[in-house]
PyMOL Python script that loads the backbone (N, CA, C, O; Angstrom):
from pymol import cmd

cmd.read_pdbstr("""\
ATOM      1  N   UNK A   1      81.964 111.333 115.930  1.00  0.00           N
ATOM      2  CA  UNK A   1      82.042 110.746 114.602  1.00  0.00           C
ATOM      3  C   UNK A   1      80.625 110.478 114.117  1.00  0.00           C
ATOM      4  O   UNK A   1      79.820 109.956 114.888  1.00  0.00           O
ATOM      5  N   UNK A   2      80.351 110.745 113.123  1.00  0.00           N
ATOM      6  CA  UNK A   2      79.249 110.385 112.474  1.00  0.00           C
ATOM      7  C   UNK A   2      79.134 109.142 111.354  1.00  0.00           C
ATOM      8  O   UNK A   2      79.285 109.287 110.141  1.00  0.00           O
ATOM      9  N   UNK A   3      78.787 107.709 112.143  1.00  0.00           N
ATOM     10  CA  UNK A   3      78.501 106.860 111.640  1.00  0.00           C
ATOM     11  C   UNK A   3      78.019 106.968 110.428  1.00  0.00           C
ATOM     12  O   UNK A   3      78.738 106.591 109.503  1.00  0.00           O
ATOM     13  N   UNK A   4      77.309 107.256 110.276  1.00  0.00           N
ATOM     14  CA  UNK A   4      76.254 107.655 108.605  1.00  0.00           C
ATOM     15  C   UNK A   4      77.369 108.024 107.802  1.00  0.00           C
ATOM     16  O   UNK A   4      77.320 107.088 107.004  1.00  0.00           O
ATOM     17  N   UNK A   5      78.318 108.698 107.444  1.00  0.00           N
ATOM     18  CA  UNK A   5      78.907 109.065 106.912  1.00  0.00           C
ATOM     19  C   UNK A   5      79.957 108.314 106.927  1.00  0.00           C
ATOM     20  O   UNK A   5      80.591 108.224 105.876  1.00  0.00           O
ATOM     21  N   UNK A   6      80.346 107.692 107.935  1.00  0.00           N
ATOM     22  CA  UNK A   6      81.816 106.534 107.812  1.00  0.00           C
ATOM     23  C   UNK A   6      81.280 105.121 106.913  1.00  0.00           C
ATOM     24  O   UNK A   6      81.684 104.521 105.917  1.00  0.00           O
ATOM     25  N   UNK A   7      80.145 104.976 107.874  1.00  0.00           N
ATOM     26  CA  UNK A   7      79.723 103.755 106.651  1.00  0.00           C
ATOM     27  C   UNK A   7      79.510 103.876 105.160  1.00  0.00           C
ATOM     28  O   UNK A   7      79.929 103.132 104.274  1.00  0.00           O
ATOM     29  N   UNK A   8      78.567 105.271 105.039  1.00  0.00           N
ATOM     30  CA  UNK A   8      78.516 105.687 103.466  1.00  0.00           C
ATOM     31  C   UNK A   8      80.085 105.262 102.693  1.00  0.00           C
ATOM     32  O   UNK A   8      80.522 104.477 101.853  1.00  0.00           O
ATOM     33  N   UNK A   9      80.417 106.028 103.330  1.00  0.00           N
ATOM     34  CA  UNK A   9      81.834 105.998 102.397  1.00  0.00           C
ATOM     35  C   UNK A   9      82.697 104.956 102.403  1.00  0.00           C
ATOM     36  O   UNK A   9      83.642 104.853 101.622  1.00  0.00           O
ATOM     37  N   UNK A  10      82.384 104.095 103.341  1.00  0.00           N
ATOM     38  CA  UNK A  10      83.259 102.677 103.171  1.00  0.00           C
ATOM     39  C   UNK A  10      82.365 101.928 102.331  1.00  0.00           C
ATOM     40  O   UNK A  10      82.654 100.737 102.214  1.00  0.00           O
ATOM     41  N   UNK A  11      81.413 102.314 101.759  1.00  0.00           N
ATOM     42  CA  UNK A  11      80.431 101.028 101.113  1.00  0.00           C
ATOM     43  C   UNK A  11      80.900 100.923  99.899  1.00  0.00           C
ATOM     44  O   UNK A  11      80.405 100.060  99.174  1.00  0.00           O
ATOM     45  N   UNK A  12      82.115 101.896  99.322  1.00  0.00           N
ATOM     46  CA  UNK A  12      82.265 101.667  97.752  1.00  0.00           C
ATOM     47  C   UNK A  12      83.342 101.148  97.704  1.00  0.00           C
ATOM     48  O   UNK A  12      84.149 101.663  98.478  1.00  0.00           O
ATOM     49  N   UNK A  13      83.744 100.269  97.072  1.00  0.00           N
ATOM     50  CA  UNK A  13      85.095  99.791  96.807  1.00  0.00           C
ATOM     51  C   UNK A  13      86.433 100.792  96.047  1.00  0.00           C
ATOM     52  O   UNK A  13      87.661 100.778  96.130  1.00  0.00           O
ATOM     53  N   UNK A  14      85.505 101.548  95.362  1.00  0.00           N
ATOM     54  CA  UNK A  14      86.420 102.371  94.963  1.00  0.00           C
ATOM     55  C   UNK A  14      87.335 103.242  96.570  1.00  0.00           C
ATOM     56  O   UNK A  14      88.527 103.136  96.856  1.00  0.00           O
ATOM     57  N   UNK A  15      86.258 104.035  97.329  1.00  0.00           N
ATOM     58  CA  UNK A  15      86.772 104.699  98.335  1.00  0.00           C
ATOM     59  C   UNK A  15      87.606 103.667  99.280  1.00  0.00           C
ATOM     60  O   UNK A  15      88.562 104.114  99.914  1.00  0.00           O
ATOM     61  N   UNK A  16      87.280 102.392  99.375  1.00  0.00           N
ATOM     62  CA  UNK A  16      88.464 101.703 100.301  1.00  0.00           C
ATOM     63  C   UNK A  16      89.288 101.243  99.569  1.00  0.00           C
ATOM     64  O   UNK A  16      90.279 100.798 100.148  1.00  0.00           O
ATOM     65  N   UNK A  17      89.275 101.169  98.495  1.00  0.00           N
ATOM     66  CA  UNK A  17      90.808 101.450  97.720  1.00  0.00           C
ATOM     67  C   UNK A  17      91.406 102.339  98.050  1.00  0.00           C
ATOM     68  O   UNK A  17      92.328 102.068  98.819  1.00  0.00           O
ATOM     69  N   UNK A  18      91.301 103.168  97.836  1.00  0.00           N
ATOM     70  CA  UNK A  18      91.849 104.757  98.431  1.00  0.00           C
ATOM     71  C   UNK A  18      92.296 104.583  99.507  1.00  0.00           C
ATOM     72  O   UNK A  18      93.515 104.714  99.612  1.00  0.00           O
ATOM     73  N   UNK A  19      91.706 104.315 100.413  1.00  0.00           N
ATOM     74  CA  UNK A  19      92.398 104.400 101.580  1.00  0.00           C
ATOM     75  C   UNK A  19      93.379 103.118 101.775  1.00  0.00           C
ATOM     76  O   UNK A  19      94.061 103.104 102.800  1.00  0.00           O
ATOM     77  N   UNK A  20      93.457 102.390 101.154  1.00  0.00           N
ATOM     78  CA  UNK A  20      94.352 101.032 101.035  1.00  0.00           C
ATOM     79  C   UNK A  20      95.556 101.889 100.031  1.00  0.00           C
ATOM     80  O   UNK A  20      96.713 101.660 100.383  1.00  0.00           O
ATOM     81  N   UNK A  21      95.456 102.477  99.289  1.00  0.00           N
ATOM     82  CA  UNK A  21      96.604 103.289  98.585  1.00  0.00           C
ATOM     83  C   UNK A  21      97.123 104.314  99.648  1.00  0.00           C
ATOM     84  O   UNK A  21      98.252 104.803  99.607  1.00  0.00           O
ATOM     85  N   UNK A  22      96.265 104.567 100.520  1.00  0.00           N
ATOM     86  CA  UNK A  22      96.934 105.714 101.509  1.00  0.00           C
ATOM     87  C   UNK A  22      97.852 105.614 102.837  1.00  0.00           C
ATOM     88  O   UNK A  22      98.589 106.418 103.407  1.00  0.00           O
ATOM     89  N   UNK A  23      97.403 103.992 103.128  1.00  0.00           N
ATOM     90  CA  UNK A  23      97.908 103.633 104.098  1.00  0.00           C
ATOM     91  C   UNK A  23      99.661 103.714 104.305  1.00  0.00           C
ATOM     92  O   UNK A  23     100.351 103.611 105.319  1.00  0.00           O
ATOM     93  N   UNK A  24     100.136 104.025 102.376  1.00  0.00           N
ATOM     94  CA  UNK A  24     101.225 104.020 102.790  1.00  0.00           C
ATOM     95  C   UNK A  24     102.242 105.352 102.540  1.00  0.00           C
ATOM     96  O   UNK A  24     103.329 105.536 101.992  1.00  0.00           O
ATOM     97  N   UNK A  25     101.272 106.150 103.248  1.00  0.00           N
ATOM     98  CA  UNK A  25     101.372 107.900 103.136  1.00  0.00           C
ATOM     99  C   UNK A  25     100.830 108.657 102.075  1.00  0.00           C
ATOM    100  O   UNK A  25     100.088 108.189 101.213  1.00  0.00           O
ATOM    101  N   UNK A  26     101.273 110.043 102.155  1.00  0.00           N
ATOM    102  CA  UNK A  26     100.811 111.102 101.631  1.00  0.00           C
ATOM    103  C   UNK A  26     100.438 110.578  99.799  1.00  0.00           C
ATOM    104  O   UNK A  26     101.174 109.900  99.082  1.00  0.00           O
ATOM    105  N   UNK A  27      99.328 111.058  99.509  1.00  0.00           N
ATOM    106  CA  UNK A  27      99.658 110.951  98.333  1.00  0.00           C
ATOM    107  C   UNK A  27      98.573 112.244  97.565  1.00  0.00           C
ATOM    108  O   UNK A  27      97.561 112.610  98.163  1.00  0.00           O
ATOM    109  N   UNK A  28      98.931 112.790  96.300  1.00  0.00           N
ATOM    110  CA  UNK A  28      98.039 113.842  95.522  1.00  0.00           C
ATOM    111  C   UNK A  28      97.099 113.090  94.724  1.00  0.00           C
ATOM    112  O   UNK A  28      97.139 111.943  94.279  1.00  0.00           O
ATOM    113  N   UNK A  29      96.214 114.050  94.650  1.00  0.00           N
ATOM    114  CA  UNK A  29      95.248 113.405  94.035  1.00  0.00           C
ATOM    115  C   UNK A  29      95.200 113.051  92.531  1.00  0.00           C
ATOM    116  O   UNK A  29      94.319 112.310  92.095  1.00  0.00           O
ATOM    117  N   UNK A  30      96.043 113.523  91.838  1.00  0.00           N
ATOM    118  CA  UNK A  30      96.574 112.779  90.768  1.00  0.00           C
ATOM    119  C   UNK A  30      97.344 111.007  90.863  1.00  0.00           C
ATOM    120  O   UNK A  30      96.963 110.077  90.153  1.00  0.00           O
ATOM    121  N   UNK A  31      98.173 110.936  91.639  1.00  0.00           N
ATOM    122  CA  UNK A  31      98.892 110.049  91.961  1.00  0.00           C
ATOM    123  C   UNK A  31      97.727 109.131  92.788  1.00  0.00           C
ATOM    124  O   UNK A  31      98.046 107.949  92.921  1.00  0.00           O
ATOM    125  N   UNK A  32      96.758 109.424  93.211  1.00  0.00           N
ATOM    126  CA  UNK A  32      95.401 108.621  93.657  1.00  0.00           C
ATOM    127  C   UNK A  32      95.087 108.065  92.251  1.00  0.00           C
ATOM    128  O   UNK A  32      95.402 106.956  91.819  1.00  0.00           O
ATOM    129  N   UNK A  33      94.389 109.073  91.603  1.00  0.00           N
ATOM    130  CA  UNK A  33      93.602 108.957  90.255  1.00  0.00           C
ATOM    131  C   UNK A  33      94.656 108.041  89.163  1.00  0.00           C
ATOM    132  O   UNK A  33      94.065 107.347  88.336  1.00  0.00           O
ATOM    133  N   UNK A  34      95.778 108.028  89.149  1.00  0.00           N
ATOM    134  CA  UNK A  34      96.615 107.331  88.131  1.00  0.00           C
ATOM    135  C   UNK A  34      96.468 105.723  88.220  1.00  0.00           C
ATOM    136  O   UNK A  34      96.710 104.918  87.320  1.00  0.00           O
ATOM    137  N   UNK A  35      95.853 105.367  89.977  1.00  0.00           N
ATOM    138  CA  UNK A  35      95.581 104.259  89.872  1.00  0.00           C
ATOM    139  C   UNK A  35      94.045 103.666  89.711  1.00  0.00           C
ATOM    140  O   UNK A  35      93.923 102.533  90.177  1.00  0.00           O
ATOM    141  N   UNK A  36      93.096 104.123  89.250  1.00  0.00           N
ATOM    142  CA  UNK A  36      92.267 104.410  88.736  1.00  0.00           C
ATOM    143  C   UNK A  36      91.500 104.657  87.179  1.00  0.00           C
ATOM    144  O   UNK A  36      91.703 105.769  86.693  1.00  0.00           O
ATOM    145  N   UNK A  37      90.860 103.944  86.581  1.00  0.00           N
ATOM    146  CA  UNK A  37      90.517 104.018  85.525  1.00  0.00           C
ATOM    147  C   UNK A  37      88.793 104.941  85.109  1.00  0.00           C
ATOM    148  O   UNK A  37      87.707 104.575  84.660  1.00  0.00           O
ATOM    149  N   UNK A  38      89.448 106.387  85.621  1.00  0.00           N
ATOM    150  CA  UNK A  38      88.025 107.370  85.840  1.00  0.00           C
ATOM    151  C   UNK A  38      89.127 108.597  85.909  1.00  0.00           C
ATOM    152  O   UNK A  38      90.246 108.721  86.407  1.00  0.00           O
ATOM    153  N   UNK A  39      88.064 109.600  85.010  1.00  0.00           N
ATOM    154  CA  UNK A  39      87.595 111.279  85.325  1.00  0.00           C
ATOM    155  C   UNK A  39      88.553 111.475  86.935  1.00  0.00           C
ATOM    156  O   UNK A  39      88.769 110.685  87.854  1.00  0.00           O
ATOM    157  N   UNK A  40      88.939 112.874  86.704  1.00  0.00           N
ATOM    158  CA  UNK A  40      89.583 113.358  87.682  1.00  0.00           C
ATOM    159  C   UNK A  40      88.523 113.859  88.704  1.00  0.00           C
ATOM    160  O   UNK A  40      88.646 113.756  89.925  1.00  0.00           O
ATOM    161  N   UNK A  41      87.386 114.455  88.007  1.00  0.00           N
ATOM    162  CA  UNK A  41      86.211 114.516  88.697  1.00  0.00           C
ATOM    163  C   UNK A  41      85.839 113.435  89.525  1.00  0.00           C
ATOM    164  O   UNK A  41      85.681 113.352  90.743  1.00  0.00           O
ATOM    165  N   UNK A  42      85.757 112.807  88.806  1.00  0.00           N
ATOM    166  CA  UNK A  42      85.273 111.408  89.671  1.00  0.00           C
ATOM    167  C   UNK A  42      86.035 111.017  90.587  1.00  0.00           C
ATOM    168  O   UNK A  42      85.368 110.542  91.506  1.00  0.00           O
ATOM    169  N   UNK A  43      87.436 110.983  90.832  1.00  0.00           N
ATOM    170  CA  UNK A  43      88.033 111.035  91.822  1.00  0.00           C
ATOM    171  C   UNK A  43      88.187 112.115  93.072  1.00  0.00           C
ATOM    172  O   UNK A  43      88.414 111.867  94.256  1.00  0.00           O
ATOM    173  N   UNK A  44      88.031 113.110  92.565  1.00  0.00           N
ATOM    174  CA  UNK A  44      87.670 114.279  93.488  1.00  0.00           C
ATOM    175  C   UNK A  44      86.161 114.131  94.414  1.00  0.00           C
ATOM    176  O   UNK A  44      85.981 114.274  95.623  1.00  0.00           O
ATOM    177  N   UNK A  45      84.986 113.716  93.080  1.00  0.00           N
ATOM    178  CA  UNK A  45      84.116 112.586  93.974  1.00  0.00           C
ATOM    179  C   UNK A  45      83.941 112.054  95.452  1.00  0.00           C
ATOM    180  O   UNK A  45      83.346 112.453  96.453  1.00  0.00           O
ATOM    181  N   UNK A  46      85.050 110.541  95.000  1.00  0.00           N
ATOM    182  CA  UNK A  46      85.247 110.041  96.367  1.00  0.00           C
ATOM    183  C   UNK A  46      86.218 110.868  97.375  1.00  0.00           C
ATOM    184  O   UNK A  46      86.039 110.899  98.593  1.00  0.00           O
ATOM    185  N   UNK A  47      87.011 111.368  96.864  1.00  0.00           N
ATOM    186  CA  UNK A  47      87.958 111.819  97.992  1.00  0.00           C
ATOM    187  C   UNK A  47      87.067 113.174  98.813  1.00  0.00           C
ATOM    188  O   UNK A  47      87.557 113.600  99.859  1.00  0.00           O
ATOM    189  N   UNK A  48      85.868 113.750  98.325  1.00  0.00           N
ATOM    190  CA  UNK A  48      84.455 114.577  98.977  1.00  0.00           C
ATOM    191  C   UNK A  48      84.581 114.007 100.434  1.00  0.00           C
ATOM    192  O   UNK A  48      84.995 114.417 101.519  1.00  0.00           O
ATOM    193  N   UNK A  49      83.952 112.720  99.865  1.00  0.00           N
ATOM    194  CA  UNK A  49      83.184 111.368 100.208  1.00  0.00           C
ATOM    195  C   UNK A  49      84.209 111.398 101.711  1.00  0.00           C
ATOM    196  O   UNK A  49      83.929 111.759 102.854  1.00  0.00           O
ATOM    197  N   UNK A  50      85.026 111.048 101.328  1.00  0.00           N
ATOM    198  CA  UNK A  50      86.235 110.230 101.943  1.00  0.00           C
ATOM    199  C   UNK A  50      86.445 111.400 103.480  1.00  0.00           C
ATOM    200  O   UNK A  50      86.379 111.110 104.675  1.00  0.00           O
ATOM    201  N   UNK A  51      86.732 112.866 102.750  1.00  0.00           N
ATOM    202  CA  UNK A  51      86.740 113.907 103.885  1.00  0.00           C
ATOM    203  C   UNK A  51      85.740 113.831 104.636  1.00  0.00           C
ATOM    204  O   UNK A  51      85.964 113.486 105.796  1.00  0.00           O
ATOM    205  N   UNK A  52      84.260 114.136 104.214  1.00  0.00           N
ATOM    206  CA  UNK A  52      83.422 114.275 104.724  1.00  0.00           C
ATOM    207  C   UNK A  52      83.704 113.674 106.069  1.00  0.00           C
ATOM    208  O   UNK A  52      84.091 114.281 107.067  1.00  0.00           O
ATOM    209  N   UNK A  53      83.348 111.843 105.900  1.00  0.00           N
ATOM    210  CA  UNK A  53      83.724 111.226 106.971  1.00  0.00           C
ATOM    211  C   UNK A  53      84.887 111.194 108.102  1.00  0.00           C
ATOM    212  O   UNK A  53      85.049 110.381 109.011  1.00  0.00           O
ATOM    213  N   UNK A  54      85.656 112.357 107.748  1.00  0.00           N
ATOM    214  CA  UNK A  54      86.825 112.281 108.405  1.00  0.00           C
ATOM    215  C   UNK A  54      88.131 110.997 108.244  1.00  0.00           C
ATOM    216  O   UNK A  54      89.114 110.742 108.940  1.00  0.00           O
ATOM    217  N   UNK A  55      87.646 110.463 107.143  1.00  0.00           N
ATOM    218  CA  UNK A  55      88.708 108.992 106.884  1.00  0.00           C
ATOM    219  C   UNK A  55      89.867 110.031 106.248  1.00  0.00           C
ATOM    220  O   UNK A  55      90.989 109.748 106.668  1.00  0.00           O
ATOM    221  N   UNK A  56      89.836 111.199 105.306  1.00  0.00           N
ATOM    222  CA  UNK A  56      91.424 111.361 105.481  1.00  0.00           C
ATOM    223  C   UNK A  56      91.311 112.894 105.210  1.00  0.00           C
ATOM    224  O   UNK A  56      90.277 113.551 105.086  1.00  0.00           O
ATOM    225  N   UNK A  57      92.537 113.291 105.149  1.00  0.00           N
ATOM    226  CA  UNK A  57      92.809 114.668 105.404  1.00  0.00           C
ATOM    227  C   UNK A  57      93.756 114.996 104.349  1.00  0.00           C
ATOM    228  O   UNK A  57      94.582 114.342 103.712  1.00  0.00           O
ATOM    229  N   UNK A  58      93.376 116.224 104.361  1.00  0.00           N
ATOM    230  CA  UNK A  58      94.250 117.169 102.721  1.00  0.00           C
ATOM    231  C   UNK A  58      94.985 118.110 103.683  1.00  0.00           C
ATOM    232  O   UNK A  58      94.760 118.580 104.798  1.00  0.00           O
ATOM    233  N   UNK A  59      96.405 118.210 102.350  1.00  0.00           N
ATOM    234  CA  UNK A  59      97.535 119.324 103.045  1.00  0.00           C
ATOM    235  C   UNK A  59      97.508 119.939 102.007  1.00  0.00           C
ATOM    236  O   UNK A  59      97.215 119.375 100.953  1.00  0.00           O
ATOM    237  N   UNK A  60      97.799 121.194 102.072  1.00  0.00           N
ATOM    238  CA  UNK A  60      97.785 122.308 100.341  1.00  0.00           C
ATOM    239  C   UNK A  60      99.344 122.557 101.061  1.00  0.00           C
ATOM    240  O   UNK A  60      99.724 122.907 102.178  1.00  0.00           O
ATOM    241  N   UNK A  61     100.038 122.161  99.728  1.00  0.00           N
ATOM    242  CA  UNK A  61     101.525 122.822  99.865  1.00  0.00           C
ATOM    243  C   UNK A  61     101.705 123.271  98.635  1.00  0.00           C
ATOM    244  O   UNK A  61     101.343 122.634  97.645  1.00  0.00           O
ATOM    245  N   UNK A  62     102.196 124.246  98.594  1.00  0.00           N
ATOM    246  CA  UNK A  62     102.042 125.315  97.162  1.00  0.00           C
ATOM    247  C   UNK A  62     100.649 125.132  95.939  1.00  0.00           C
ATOM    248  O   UNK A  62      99.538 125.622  96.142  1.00  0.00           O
ATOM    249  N   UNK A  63     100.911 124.564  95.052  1.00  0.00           N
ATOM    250  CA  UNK A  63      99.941 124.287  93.961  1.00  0.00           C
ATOM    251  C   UNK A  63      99.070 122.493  94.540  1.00  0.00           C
ATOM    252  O   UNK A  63      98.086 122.083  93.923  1.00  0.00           O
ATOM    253  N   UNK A  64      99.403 122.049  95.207  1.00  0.00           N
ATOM    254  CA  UNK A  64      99.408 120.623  95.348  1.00  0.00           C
ATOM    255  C   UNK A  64      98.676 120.068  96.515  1.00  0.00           C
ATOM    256  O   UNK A  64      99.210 120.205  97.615  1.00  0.00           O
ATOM    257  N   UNK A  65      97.419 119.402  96.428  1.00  0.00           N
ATOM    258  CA  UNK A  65      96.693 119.179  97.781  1.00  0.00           C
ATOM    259  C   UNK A  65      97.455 117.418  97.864  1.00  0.00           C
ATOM    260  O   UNK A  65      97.738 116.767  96.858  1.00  0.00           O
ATOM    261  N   UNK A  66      97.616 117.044  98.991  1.00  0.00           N
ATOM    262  CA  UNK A  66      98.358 115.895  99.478  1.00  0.00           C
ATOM    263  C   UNK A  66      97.092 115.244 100.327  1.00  0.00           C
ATOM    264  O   UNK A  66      96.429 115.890 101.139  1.00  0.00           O
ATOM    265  N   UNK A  67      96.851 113.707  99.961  1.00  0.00           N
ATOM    266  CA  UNK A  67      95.638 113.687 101.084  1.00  0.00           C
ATOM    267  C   UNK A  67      96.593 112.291 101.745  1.00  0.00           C
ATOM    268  O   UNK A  67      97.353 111.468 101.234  1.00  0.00           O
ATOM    269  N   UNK A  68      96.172 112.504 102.902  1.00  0.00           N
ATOM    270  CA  UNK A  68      96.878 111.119 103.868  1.00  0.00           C
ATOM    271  C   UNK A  68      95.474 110.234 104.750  1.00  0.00           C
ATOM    272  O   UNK A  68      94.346 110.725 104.790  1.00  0.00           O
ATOM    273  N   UNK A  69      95.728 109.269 105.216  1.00  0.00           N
ATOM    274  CA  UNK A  69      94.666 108.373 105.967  1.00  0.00           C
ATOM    275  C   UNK A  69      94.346 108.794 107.163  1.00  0.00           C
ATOM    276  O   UNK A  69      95.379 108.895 107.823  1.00  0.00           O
ATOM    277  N   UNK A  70      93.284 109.131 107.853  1.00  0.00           N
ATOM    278  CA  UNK A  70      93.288 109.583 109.540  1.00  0.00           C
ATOM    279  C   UNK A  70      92.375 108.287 110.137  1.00  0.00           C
ATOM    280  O   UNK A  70      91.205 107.911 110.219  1.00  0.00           O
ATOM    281  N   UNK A  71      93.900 107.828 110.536  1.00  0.00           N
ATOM    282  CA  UNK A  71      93.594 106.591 111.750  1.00  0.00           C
ATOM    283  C   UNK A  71      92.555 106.701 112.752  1.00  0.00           C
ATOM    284  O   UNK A  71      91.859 105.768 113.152  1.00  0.00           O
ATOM    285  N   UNK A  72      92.496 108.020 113.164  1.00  0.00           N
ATOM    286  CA  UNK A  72      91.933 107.538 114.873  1.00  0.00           C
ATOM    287  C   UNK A  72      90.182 107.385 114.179  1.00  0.00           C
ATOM    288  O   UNK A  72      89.474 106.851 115.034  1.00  0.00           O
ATOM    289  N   UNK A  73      89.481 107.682 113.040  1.00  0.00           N
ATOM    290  CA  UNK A  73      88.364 107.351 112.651  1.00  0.00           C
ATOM    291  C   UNK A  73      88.832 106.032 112.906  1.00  0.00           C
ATOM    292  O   UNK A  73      88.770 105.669 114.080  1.00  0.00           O
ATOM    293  N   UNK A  74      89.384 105.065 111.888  1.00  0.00           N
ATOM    294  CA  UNK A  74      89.338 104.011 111.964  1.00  0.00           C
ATOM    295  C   UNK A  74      89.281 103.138 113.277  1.00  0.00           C
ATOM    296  O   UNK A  74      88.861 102.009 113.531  1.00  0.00           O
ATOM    297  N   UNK A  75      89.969 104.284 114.104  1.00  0.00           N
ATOM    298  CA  UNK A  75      90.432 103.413 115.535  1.00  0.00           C
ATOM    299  C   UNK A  75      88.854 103.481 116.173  1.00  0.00           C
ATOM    300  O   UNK A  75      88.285 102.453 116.542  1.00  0.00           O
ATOM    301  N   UNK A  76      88.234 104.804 116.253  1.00  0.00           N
ATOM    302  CA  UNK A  76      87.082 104.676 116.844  1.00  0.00           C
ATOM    303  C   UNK A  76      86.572 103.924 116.210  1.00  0.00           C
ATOM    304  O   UNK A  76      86.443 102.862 116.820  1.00  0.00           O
ATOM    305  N   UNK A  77      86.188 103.905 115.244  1.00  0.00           N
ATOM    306  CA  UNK A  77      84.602 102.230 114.424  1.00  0.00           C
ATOM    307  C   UNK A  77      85.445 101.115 114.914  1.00  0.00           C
ATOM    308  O   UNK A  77      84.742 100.108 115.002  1.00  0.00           O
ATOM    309  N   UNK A  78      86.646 100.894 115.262  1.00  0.00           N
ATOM    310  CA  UNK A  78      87.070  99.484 115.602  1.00  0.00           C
ATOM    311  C   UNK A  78      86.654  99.383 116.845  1.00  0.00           C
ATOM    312  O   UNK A  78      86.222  98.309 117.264  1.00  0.00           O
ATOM    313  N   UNK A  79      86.722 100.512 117.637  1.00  0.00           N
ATOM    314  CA  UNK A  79      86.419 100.449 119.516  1.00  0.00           C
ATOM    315  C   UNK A  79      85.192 100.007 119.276  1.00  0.00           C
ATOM    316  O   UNK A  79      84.853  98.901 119.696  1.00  0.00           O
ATOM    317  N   UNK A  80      84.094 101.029 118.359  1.00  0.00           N
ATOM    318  CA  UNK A  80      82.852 101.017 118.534  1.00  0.00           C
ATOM    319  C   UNK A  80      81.717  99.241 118.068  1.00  0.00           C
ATOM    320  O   UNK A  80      80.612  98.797 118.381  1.00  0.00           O
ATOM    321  N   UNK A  81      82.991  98.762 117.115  1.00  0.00           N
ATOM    322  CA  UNK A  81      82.757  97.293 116.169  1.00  0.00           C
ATOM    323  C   UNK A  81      82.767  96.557 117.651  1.00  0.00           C
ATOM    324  O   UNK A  81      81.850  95.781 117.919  1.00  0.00           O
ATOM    325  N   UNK A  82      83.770  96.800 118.564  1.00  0.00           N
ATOM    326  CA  UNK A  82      84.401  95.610 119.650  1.00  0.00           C
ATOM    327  C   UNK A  82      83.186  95.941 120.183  1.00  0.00           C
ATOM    328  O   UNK A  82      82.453  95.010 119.849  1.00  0.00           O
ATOM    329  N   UNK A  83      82.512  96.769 120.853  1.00  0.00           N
ATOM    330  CA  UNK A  83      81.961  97.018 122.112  1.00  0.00           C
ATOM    331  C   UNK A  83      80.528  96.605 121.575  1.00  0.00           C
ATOM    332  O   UNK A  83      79.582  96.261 122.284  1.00  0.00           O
ATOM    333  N   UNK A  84      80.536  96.675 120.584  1.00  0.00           N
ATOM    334  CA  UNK A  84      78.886  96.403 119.814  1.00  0.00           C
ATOM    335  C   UNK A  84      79.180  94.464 119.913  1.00  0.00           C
ATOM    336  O   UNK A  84      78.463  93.769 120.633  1.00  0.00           O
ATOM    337  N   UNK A  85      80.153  93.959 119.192  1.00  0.00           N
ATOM    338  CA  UNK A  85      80.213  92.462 119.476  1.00  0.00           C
ATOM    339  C   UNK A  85      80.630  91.691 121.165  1.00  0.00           C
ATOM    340  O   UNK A  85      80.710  90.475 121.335  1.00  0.00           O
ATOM    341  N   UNK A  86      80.828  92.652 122.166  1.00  0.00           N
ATOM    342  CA  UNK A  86      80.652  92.712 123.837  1.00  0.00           C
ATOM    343  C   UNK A  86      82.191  92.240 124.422  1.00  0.00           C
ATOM    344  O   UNK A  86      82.259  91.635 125.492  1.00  0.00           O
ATOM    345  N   UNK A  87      83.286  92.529 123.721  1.00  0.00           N
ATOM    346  CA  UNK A  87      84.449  91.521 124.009  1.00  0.00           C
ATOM    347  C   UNK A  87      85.092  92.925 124.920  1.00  0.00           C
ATOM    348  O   UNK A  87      86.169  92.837 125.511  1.00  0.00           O
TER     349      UNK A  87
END
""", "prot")
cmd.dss("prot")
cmd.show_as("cartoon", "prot")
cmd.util.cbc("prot")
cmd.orient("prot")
């Protein structure tokens, strides 16, 4: 995992919104953007952002990319949060 890039992308509130909208499955990136007051661009933006780091993952099913949350990032920065505070 590349730290640099998990932190980047958690630093905006916009992108951990996103993933707080994702937590409760699949969703398109329209149906992202509807909760959002911005450019579709701009949402395509963070969700770059969001892949890059491996925080979530796109499905193409016919015309329609679906992006969902990928836990085990999260799970590693939580291992890596514990072991850095020594518990």
């Amino acid at each position: 995992m590349a730290f640099a890039d998990t932190f980047k992308a958690l630093s905006d509130p916009v992108r951990r919104e996103i993933l707080q909208l994702l937590k409760s499955g699949k969703m398109s990136a329209g149906e992202i953007g509807s909760h959002f007051n911005m450019t579709g661009a701009t949402v395509s933006y963070h969700l770059k952002i969001l892949k890059k780091a491996d925080l979530i993952w796109e499905t193409k099913v016919k015309n329609y990319v679906y992006y969902e949350l990928n836990t085990s990032v999260v799970e590693e920065l939580l291992l890596w949060l514990k072991d850095l505070k020594g518990e």
